[in-house]
FIVOBA-744568 format. One record per residue: x, z, y of N, C-alpha, C in turn; residue in one letter. Coordinates in steps of 0.1 Angstrom, whole numbers, plus 5000, padded with zeros to 4 digits. Layout:
# FIVOBA-744568
[[X Z Y] [X Z Y] [X Z Y] "A"] ...
***
This chain:
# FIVOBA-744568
[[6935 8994 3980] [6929 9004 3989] [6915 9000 3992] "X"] [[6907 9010 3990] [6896 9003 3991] [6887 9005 4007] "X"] [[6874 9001 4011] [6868 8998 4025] [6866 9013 4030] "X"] [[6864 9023 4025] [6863 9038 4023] [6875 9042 4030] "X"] [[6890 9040 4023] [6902 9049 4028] [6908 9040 4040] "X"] [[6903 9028 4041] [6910 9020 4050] [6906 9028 4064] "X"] [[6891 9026 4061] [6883 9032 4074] [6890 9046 4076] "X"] [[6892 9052 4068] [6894 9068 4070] [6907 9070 4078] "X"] [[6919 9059 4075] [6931 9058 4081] [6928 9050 4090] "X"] [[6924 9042 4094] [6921 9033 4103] [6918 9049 4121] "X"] [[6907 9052 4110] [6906 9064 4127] [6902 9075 4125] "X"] [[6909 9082 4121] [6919 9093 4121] [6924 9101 4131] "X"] [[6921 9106 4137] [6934 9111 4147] [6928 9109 4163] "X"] [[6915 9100 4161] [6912 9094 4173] [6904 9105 4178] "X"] [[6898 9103 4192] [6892 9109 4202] [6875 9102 4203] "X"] [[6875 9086 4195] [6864 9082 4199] [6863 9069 4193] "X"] [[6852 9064 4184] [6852 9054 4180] [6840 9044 4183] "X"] [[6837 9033 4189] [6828 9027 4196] [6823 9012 4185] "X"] [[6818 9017 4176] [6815 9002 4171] [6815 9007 4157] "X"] [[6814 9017 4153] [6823 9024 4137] [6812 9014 4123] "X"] [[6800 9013 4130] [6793 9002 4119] [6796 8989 4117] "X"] [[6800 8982 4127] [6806 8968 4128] [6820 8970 4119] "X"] [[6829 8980 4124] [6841 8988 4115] [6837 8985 4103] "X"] [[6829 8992 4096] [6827 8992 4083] [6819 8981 4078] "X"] [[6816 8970 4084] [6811 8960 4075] [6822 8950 4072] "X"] [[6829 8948 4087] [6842 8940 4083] [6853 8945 4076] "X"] [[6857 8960 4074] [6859 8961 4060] [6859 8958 4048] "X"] [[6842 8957 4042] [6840 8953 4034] [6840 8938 4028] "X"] [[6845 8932 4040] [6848 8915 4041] [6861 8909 4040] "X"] [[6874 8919 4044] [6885 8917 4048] [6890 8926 4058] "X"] [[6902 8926 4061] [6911 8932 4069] [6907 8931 4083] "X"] [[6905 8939 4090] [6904 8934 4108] [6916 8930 4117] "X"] [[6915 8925 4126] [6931 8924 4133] [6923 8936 4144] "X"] [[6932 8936 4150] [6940 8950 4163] [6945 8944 4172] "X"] [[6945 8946 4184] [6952 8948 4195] [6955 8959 4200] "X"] [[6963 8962 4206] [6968 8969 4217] [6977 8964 4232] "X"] [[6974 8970 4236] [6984 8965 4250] [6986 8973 4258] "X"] [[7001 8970 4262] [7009 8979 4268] [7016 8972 4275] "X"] [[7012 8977 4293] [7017 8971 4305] [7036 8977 4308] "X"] [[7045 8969 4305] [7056 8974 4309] [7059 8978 4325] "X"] [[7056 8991 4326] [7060 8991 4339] [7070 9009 4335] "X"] [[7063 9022 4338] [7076 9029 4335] [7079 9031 4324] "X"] [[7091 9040 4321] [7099 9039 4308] [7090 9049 4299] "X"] [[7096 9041 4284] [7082 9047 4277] [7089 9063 4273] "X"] [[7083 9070 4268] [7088 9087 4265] [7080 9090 4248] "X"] [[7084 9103 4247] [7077 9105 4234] [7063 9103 4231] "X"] [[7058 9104 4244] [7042 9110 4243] [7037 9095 4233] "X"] [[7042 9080 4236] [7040 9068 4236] [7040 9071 4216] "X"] [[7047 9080 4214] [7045 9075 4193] [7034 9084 4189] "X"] [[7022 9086 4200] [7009 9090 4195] [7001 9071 4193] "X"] [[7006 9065 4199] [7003 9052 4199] [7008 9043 4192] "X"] [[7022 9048 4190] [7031 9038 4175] [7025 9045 4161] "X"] [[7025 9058 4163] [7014 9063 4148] [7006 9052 4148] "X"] [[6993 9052 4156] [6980 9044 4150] [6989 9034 4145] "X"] [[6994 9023 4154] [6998 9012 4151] [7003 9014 4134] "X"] [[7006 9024 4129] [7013 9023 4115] [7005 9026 4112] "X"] [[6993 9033 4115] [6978 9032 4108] [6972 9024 4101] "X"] [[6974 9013 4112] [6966 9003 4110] [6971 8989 4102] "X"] [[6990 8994 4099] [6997 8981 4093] [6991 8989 4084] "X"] [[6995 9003 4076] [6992 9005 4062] [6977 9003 4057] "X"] [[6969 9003 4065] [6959 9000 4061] [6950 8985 4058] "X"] [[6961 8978 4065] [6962 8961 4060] [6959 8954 4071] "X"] [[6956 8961 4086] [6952 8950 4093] [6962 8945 4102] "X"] [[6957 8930 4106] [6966 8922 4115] [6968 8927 4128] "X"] [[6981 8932 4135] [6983 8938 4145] [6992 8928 4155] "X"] [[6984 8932 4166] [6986 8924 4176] [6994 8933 4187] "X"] [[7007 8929 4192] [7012 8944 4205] [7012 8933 4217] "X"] [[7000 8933 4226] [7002 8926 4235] [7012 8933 4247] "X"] [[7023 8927 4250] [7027 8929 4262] [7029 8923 4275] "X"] [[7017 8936 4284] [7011 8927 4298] [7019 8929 4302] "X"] [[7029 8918 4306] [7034 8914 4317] [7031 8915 4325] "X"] [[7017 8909 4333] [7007 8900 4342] [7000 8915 4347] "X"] [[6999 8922 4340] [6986 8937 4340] [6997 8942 4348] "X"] [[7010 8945 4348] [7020 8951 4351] [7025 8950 4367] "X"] [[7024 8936 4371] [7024 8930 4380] [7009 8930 4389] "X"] [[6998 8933 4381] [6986 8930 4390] [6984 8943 4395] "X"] [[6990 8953 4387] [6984 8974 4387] [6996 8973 4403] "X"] [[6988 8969 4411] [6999 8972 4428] [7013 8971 4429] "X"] [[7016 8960 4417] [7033 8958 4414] [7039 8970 4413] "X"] [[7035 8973 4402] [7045 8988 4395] [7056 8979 4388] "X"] [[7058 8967 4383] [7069 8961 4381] [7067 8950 4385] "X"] [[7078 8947 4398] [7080 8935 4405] [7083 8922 4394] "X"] [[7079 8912 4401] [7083 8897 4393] [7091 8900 4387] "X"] [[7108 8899 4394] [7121 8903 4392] [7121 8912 4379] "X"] [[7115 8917 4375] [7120 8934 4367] [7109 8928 4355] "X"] [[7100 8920 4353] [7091 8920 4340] [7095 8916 4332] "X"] [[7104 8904 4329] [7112 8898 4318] [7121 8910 4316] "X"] [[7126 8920 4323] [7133 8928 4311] [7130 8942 4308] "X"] [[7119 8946 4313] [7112 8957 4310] [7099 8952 4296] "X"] [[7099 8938 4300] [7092 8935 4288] [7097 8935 4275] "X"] [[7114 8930 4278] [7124 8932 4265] [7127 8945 4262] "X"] [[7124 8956 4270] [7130 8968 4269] [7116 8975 4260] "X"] [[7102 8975 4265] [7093 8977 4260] [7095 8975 4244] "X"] [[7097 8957 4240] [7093 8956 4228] [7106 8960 4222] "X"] [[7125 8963 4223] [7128 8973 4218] [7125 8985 4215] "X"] [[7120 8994 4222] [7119 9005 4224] [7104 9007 4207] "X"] [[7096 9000 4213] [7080 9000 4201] [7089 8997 4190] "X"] [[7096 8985 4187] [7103 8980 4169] [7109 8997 4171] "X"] [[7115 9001 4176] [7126 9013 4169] [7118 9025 4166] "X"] [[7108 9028 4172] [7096 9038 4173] [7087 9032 4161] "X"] [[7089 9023 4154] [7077 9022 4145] [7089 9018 4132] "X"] [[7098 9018 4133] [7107 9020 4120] [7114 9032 4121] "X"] [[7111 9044 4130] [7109 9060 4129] [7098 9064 4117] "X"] [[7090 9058 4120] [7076 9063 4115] [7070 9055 4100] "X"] [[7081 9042 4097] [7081 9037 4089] [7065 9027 4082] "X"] [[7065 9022 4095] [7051 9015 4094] [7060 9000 4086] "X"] [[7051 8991 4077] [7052 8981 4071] [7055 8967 4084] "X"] [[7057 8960 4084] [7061 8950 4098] [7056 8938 4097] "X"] [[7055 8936 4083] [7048 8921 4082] [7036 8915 4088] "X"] [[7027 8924 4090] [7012 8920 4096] [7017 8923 4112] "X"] [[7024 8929 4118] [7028 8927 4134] [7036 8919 4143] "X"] [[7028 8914 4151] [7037 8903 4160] [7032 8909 4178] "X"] [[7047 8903 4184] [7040 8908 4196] [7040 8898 4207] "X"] [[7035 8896 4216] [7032 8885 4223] [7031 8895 4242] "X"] [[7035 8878 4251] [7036 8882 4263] [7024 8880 4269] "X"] [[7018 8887 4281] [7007 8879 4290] [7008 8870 4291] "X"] [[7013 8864 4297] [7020 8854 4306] [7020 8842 4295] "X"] [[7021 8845 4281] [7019 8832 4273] [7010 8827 4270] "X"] [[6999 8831 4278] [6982 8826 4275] [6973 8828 4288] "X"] [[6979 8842 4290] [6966 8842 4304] [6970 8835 4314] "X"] [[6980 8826 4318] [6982 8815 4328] [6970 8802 4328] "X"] [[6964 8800 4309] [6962 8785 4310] [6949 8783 4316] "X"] [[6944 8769 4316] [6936 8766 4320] [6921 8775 4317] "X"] [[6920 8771 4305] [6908 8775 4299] [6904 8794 4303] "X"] [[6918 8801 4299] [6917 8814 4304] [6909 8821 4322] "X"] [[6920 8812 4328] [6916 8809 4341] [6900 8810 4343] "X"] [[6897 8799 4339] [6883 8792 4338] [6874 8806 4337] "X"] [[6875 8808 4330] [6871 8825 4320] [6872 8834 4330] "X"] [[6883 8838 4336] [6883 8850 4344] [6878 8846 4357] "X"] [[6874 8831 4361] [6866 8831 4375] [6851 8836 4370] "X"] [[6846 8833 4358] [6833 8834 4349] [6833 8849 4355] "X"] [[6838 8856 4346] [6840 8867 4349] [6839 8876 4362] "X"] [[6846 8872 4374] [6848 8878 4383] [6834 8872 4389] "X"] [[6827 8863 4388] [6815 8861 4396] [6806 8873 4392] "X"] [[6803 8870 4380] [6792 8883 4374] [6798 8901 4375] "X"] [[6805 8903 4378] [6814 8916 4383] [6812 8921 4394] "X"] [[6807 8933 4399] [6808 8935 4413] [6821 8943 4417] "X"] [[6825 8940 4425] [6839 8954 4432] [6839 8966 4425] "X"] [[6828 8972 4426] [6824 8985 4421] [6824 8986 4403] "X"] [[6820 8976 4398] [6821 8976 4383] [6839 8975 4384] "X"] [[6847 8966 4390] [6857 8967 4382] [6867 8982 4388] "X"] [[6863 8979 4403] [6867 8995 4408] [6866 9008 4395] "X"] [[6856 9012 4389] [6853 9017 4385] [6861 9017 4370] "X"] [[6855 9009 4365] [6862 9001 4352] [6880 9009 4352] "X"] [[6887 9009 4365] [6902 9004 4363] [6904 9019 4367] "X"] [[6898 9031 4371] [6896 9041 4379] [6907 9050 4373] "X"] [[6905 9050 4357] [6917 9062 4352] [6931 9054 4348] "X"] [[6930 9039 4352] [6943 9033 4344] [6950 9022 4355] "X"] [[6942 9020 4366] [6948 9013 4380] [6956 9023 4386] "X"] [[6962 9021 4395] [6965 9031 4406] [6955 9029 4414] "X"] [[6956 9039 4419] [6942 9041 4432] [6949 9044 4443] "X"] [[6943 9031 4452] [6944 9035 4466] [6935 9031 4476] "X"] [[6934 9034 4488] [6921 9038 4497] [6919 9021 4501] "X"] [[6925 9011 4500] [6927 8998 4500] [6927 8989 4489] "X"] [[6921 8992 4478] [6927 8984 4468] [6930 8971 4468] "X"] [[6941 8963 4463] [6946 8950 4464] [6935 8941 4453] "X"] [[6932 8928 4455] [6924 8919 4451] [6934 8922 4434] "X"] [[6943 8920 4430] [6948 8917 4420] [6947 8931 4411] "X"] [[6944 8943 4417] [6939 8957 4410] [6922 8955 4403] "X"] [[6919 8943 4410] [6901 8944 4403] [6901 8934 4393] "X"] [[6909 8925 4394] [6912 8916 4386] [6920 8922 4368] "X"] [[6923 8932 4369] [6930 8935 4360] [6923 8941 4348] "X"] [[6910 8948 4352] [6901 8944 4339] [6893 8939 4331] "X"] [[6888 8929 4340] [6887 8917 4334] [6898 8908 4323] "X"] [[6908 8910 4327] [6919 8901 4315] [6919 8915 4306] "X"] [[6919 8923 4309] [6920 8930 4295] [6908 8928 4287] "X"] [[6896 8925 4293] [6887 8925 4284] [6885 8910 4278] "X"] [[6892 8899 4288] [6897 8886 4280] [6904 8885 4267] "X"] [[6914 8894 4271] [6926 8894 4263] [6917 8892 4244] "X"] [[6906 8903 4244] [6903 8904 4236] [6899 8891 4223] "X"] [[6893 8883 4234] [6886 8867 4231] [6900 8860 4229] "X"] [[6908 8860 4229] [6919 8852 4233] [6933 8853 4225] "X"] [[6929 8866 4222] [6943 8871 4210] [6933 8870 4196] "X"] [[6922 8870 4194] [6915 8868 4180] [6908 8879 4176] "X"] [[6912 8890 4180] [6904 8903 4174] [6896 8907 4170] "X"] [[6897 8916 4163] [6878 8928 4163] [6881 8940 4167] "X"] [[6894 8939 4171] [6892 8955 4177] [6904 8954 4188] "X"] [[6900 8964 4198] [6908 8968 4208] [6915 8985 4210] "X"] [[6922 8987 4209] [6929 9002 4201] [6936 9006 4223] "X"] [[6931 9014 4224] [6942 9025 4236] [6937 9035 4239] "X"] [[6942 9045 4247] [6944 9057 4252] [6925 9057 4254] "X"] [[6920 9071 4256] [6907 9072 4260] [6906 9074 4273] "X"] [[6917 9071 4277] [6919 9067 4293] [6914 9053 4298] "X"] [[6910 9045 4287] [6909 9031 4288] [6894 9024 4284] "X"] [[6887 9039 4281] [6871 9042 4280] [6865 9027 4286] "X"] [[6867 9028 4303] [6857 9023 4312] [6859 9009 4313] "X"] [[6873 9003 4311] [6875 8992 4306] [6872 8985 4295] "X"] [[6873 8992 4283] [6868 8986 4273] [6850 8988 4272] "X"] [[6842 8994 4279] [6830 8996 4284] [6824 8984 4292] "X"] [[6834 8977 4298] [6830 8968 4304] [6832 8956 4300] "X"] [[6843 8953 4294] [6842 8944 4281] [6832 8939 4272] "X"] [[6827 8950 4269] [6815 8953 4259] [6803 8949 4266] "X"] [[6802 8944 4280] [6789 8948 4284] [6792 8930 4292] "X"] [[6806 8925 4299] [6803 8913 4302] [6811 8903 4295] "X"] [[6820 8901 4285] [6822 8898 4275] [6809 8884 4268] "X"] [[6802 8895 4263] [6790 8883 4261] [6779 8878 4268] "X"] [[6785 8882 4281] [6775 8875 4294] [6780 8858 4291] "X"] [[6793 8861 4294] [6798 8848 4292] [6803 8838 4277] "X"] [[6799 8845 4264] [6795 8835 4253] [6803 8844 4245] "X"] [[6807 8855 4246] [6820 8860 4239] [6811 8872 4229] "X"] [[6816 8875 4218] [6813 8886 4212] [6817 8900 4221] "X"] [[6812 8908 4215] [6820 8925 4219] [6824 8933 4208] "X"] [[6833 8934 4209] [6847 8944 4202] [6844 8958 4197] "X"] [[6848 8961 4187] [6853 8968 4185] [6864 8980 4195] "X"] [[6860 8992 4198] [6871 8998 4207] [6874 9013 4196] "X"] [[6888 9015 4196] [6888 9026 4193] [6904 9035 4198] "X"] [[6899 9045 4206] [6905 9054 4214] [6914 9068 4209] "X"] [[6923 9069 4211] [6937 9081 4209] [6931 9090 4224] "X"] [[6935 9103 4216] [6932 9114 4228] [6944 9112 4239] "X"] [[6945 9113 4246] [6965 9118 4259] [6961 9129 4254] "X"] [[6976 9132 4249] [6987 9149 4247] [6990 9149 4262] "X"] [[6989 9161 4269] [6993 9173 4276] [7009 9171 4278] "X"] [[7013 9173 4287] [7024 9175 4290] [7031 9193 4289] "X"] [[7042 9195 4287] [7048 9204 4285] [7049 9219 4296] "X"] [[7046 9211 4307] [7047 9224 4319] [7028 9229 4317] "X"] [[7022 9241 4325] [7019 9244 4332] [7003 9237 4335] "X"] [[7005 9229 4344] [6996 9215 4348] [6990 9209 4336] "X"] [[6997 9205 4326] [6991 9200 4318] [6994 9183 4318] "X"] [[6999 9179 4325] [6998 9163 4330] [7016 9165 4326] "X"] [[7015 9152 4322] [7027 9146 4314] [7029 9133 4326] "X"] [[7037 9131 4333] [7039 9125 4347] [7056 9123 4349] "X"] [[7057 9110 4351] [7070 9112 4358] [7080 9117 4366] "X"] [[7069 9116 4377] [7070 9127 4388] [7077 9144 4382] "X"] [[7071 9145 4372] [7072 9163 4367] [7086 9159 4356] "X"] [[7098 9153 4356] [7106 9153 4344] [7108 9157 4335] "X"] [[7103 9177 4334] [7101 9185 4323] [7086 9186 4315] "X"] [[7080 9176 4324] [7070 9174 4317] [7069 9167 4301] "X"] [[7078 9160 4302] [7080 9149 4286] [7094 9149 4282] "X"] [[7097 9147 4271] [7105 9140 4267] [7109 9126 4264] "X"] [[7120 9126 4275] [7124 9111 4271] [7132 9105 4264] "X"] [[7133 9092 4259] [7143 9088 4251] [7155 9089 4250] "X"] [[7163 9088 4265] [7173 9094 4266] [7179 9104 4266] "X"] [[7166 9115 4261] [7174 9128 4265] [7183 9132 4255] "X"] [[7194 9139 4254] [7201 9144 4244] [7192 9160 4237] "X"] [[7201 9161 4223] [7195 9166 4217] [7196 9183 4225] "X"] [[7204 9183 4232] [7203 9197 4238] [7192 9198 4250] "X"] [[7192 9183 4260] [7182 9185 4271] [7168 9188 4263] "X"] [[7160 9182 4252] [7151 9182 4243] [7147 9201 4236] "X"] [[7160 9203 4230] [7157 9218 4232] [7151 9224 4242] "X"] [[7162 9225 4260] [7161 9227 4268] [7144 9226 4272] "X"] [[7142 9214 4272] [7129 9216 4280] [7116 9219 4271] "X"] [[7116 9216 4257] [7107 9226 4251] [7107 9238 4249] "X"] [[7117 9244 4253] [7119 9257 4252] [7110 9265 4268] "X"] [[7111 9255 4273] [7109 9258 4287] [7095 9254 4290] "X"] [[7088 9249 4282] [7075 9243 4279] [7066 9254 4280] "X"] [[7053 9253 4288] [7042 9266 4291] [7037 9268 4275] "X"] [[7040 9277 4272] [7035 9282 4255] [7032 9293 4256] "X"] [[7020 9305 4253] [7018 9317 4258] [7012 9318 4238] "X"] [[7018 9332 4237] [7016 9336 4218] [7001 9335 4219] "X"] [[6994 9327 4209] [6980 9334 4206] [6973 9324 4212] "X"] [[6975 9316 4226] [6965 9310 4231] [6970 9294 4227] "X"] [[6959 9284 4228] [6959 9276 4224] [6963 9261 4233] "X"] [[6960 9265 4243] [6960 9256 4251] [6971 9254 4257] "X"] [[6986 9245 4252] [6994 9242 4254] [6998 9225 4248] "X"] [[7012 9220 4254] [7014 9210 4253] [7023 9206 4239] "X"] [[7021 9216 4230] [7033 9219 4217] [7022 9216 4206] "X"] [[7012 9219 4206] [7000 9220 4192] [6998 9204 4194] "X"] [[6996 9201 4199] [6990 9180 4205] [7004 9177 4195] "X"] [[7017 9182 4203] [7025 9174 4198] [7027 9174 4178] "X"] [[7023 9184 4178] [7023 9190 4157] [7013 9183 4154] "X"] [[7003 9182 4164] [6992 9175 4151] [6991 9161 4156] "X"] [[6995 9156 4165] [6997 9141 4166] [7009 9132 4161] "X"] [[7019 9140 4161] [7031 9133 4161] [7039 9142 4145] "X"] [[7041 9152 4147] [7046 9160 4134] [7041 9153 4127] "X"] [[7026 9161 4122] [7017 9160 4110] [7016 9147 4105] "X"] [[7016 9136 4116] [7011 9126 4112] [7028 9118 4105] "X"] [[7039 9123 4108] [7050 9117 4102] [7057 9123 4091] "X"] [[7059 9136 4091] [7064 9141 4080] [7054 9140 4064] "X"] [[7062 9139 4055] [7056 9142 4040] [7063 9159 4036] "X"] [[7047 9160 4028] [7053 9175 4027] [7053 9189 4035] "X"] [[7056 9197 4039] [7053 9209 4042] [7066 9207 4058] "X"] [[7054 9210 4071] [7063 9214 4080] [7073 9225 4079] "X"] [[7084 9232 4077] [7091 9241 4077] [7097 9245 4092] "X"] [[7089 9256 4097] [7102 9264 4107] [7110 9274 4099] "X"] [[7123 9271 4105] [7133 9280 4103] [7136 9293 4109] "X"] [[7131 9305 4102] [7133 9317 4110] [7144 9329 4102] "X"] [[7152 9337 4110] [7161 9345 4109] [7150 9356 4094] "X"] [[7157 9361 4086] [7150 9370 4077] [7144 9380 4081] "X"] [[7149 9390 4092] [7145 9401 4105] [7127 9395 4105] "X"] [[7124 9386 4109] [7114 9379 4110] [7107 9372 4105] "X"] [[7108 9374 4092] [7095 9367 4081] [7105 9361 4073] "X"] [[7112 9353 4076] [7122 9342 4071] [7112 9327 4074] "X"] [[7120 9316 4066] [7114 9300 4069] [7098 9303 4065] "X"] [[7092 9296 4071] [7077 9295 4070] [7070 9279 4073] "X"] [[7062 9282 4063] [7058 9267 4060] [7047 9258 4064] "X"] [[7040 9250 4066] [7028 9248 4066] [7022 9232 4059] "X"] [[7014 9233 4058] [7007 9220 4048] [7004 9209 4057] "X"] [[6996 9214 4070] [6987 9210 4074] [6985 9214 4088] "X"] [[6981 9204 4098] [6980 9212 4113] [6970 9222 4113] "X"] [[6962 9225 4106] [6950 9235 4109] [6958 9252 4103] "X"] [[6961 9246 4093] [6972 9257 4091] [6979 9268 4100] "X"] [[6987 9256 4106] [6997 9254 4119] [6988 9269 4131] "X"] [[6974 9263 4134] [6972 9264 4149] [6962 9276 4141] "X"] [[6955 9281 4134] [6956 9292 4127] [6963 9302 4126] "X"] [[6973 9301 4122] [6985 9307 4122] [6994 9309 4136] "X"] [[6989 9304 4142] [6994 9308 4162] [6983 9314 4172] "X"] [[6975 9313 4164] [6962 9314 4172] [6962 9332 4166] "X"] [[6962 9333 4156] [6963 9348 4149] [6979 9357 4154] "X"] [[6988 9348 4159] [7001 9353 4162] [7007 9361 4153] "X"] [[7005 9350 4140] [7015 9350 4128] [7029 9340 4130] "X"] [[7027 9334 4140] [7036 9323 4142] [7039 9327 4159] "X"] [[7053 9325 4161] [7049 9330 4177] [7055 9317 4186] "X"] [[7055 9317 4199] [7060 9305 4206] [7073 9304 4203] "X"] [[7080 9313 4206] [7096 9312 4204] [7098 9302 4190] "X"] [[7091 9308 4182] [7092 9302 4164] [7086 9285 4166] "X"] [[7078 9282 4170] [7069 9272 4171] [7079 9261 4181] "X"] [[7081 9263 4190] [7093 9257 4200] [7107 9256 4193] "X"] [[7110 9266 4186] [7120 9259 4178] [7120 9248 4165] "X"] [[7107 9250 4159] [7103 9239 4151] [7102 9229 4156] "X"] [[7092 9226 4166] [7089 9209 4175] [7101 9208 4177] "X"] [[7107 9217 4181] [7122 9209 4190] [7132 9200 4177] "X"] [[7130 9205 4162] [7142 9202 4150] [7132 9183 4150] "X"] [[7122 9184 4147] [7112 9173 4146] [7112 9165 4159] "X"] [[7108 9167 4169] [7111 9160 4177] [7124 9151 4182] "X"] [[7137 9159 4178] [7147 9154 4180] [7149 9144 4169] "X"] [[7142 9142 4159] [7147 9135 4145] [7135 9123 4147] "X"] [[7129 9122 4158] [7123 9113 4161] [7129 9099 4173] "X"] [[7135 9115 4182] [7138 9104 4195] [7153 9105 4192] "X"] [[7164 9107 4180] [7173 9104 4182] [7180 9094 4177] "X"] [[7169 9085 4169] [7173 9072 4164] [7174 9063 4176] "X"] [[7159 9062 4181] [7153 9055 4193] [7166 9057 4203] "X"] [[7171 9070 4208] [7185 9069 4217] [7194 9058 4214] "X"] [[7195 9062 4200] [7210 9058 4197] [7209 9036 4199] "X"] [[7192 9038 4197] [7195 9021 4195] [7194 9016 4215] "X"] [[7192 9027 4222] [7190 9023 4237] [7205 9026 4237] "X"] [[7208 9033 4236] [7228 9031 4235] [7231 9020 4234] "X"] [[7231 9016 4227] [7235 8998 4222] [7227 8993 4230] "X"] [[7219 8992 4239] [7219 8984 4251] [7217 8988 4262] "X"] [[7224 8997 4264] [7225 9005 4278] [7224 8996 4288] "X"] [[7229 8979 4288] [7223 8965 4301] [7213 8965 4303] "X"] [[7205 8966 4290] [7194 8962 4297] [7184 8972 4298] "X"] [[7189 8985 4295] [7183 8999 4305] [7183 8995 4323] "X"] [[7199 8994 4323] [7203 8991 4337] [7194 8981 4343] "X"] [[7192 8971 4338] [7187 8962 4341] [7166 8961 4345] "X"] [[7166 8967 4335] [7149 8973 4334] [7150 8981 4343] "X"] [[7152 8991 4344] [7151 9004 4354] [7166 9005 4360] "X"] [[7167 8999 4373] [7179 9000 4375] [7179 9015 4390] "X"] 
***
């Protein structure tokens, strides 16, 4: 494969690429490593294999992948996961990603995953994040942590601290790149900017859009349960709530197209097929998401038809993933009790 298609798979799909010339020199040198990280605090849902795609982006395209799991970020974000609860939401996290990326059939050899807590405790790290926090004002990391902290009219000392180690993390796990949500803009912005205040290179960042949730609102939220699909749902709740998903014929702006062209398109080989009664066109096919939203947009395709498709695909995604949280239904209980 050559420095051309690597890049092209490499970022793909994204929302935003911050470094794309550095990207392509190291390319032309060798493989890059990746990070990502993922604070275990609630339970992950489908929206999360917009983020196991890349990850199999980035194994087929040869680079060394890193799944950090912040423990420490989890515990610093206003204790969204108590002491008590991080050893097994941390185990539950990295089941959940292995079974979600042998859905999607990414290669395993170049990924390993690692805890906070097995590095950002030591000395030297330490050392680094006091460096850090001197040259930082409140406001930079306030700001910084703004779409991915919780926010409150008090913020706790250990919420401003928390982007800084992300932007550690970077120097520390080996990287050239740092991969999350474009929710994670201002953080990795700030990385880039005090990073080599204090002797360090700056990163590579590159950003996935957030899909929409299924209602209305638009926000994919715990709080809203019909907002997402979760792992556990069975194959009929999964119907159920796509069915029940804000989809209006013709217009675009719904939480069902995100899911085709992020998650479908990017896993199936071959022609999406919805299944329709003969009265009605019969099965109908498509190549390609532009296809797809073309074809809905003209209301050649209608919601009813479109919600029955995501629903056949989506269920062939999350019903492996169930079946292996079945087999450990303890330490569900135990994570999220």
């Amino acid at each position: 494969m050559d420095s051309k298609t690597k890049f092209e798979i490499i970022t793909r799909n994204l929302q935003e690429v911050v470094g794309e010339e550095e990207l392509k020199k190291i390319l032309k040198e060798r493989n890059p490593k990746v990070y990502l990280g993922a604070a275990p605090t609630g339970k992950p849902h489908v929206g999360y294999f917009v983020t196991v795609m890349k990850l199999a982006d980035f194994l087929k395209a040869g680079c060394e992948v890193t799944c950090l799991f912040a423990n420490l970020h989890a515990y610093l974000d206003n204790m969204k996961s108590n002491w008590e609860l991080l050893e097994k939401r941390t185990e539950y996290y990295e089941l959940v990603f292995k079974e979600m990326l042998k859905v999607v059939g990414a290669p395993l050899d170049k990924l390993k995953f690692v805890e906070g807590t097995d590095f950002q405790l030591k000395e030297k790290y330490t050392l680094d994040m006091y460096k850090m926090s001197a040259l930082t004002t409140t406001r930079d990391t306030v700001r910084a942590g703004a779409e991915v902290v919780k926010q409150v009219d008090t913020p706790k000392m250990s919420s401003l601290l928390y982007p800084l180690l992300q932007g550690l993390d970077e120097e520390y796990l080996g990287v050239d790149i740092q991969y999350g949500g474009v929710d994670q803009r201002k953080i990795f912005m700030l990385a880039r900017e005090f990073l080599p205040k204090i002797g360090y290179k700056k990163r590579i960042h590159l950003m996935s859009p957030l899909i929409p949730g299924l209602g209305e609102s638009g926000k994919m939220s715990s709080s809203e349960p019909n907002s997402k699909i979760d792992f556990e749902d069975t194959d009929k709740q999964i119907r159920k709530k796509i069915n029940k998903a804000y989809c209006k014929d013709g217009e675009l702006d719904n939480g069902l197209l995100p899911l085709c062209k992020y998650l479908i398109f990017s896993r199936i080989e071959g022609d999406f097929i919805i299944k329709r009664p003969e009265e009605y066109g019969g099965d109908i096919g498509f190549k390609n998401y532009e296809e797809l939203e073309k074809a809905f947009e003209s209301k050649k395709l209608s919601s009813i038809d479109l919600k029955q498709g995501v629903s056949e695909e989506i269920i062939k995604m999350v019903s492996p993933v169930r079946k292996a949280l079945e087999k450990h239904a303890v330490l569900t209980q135990e994570a999220y009790p």
